[in-house]
C-alpha positions in Angstrom: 0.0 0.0 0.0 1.5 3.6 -1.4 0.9 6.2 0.9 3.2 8.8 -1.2 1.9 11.6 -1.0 2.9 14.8 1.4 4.0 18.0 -0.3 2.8 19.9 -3.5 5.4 18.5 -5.4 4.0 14.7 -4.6 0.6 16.1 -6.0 2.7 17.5 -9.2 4.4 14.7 -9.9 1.1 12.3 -8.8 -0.8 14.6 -11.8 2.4 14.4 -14.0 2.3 10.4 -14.0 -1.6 10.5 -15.4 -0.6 11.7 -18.7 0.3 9.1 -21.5 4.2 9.0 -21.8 3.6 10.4 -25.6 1.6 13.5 -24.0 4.9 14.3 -21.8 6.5 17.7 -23.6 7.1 19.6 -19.8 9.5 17.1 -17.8 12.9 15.5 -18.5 10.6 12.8 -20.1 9.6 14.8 -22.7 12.9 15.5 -24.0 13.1 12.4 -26.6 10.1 14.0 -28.3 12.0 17.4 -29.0 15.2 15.6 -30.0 12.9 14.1 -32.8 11.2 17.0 -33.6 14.5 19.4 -33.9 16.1 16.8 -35.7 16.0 17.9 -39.1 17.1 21.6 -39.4 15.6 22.2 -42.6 12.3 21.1 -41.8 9.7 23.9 -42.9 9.0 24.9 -39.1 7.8 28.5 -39.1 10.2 29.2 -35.7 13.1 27.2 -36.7 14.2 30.3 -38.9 16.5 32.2 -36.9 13.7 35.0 -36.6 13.4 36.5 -33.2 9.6 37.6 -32.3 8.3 40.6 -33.6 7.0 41.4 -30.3 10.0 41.1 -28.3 11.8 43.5 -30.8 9.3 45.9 -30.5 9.3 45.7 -26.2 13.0 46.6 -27.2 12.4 49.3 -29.9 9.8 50.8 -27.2 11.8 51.1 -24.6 9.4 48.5 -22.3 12.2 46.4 -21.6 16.1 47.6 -21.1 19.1 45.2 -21.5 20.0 43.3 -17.8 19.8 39.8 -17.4 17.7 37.7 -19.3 16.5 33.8 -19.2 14.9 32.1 -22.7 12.2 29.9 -21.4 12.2 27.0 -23.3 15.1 28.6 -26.0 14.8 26.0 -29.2 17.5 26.6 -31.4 18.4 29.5 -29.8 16.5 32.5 -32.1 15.8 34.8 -29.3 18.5 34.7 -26.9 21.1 35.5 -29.9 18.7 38.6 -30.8 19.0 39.5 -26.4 23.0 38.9 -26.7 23.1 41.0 -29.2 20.6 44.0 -27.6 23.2 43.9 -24.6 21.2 41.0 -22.1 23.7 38.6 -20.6 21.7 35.7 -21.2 21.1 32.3 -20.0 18.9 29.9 -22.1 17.3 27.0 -21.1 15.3 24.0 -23.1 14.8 20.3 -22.9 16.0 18.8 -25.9 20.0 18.3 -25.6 19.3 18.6 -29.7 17.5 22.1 -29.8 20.6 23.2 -27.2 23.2 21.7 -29.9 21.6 23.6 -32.6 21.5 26.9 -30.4 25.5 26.7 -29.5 25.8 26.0 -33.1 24.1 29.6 -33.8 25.3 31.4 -30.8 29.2 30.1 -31.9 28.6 31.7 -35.8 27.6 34.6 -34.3 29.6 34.9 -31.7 27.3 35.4 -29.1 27.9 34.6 -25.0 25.1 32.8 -23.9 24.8 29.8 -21.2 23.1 27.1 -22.2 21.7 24.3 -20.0 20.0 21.7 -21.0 17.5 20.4 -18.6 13.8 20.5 -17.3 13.4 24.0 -15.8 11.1 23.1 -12.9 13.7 20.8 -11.7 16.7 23.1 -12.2 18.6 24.1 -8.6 19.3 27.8 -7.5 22.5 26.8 -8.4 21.7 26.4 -12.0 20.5 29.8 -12.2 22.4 32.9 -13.0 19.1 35.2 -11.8 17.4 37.4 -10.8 16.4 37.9 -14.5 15.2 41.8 -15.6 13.6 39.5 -18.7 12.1 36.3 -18.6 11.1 35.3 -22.6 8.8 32.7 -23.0 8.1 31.7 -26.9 6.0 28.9 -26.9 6.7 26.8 -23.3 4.0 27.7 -22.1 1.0 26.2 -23.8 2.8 22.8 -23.7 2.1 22.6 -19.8 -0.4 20.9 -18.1 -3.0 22.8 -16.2 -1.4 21.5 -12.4 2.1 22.5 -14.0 1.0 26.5 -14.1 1.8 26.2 -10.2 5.3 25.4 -11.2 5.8 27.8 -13.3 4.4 30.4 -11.6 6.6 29.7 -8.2 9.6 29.5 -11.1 8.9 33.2 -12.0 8.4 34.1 -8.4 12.3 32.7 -7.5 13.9 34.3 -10.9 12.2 36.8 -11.9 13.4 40.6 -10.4 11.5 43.2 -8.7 10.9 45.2 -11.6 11.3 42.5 -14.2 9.0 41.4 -17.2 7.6 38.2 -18.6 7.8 38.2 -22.1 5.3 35.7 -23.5 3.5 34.1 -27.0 1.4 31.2 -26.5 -1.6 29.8 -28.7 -4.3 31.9 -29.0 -7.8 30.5 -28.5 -9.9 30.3 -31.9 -6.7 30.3 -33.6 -4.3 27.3 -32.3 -4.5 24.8 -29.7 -7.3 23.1 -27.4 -9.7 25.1 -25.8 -11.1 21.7 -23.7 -11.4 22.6 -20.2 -8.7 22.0 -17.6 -9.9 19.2 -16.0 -10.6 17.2 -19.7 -6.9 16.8 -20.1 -6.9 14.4 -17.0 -10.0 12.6 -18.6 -8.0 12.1 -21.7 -4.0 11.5 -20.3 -3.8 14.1 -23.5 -3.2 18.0 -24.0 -3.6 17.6 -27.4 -0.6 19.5 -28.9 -1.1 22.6 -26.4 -3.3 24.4 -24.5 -5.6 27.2 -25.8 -5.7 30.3 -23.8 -7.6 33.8 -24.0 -6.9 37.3 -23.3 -8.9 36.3 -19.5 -7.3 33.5 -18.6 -3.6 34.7 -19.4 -4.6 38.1 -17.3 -6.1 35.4 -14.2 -3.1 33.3 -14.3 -0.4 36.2 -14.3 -2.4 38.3 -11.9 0.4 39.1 -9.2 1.8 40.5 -12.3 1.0 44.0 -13.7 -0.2 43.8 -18.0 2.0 46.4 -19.9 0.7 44.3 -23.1 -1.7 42.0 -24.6 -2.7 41.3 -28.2 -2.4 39.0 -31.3 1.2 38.6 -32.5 1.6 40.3 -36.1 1.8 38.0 -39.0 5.0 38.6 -40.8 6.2 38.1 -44.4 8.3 35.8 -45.7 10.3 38.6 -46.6 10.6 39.5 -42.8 13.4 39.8 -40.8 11.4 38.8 -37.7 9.1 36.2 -36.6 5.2 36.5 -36.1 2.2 34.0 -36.2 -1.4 35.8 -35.8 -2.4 32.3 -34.1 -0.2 33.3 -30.9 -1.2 35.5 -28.4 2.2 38.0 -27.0 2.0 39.4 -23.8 4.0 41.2 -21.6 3.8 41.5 -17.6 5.7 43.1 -15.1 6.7 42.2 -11.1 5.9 45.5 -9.1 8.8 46.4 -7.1 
């Protein structure tokens, strides 16, 4: 008889284990998945291009954000920490997949770019592992990949790294647009999250609400032509932590 349970991370990791091993994209788990997916560099993937978002240039361009330190939330191959290195944040990057990582040293190296890398799940990451507090914490696309009990996690993550002061830079799938808008408690039903979660304009203001909205709206869709990256079916946001 398992009597396992005694803190809030029991009850996360209890809620982690009734998902189907091929639904797991948030937890070391996950990072076979990722490997597969970043594989092939040429594959027509929208953000492998090495784009940064259109909205986090423009939180630059406007003066909403300043250089300081920065963490990349789930960094890929490494797009928008190079475009942060090279606006003047030291910046640490963080992702899963040890083959999105080898792709973004590949990138930061050809530009020459200082960035630290880890590869790893974030919610299990140390202090230690941190080079925080973070002025700038960019989230493009982590996110919606997390299961509803896992917003916990990653809210107590932005409370530890994130600066008085600081922002959240965010872009997630945008309900009506991209992503399922089942409610929370269907994802359990299902051991699914159906290739990310849906949110609205509501629901991102009631989940970051210790956090004060600078901005909110759909990302711009950007040309080909382009020398940034934007998706109308992603929502960008941008919060800050009151001092």
């Amino acid at each position: 008889m398992d009597r396992n349970i005694r803190t809030v991370d029991d009850v996360l990791k209890l809620l982690d284990g009734l998902f189907a091993p091929g639904a797991d994209r948030w937890t070391a788990g996950g990072a076979a998945w990722w490997d597969g997916f970043y594989a092939d560099r040429s594959k027509p993937v929208p953000f492998f291009v090495a784009k940064p978002d259109e909205s986090l240039v423009g939180y630059l361009d406007k003066n909403l954000i300043t250089p300081g330190r920065a963490l990349d939330l789930g960094c890929g191959p490494g797009r928008n920490a190079l475009h942060l290195a090279a606006a003047g944040f030291q910046v640490d990057a963080v992702d899963l997949s040890p083959t999105a990582i080898a792709w973004a040293q590949d990138r930061a190296r050809e530009a020459g770019a200082e960035i630290r890398f880890r590869c790893g799940d974030a919610f299990a990451l140390t202090d230690r592992d941190w080079g925080g507090p973070y002025d700038l914490v960019h989230d493009s696309g982590c996110f919606h990949h997390l299961p509803p009990h896992r917003r916990i996690s990653y809210l107590a993550l932005l409370d530890r790294v994130l600066a008085p002061g600081g922002h959240l830079s965010l872009t997630c799938f945008a309900a009506g647009a991209m992503g399922s808008e089942l409610p929370d408690e269907a994802f359990y039903r299902q051991s699914a999250l159906h290739g990310g979660l849906a949110y609205t304009p509501e629901s991102l203001r009631w989940v970051f609400s210790d956090l004060t909205e600078v901005e909110l709206r759909r990302m711009r869709d950007e040309p080909p032509e382009s020398g940034l990256f934007g998706e109308p079916f992603l929502w960008t946001a941008l919060f800050r932590r009151d001092e």
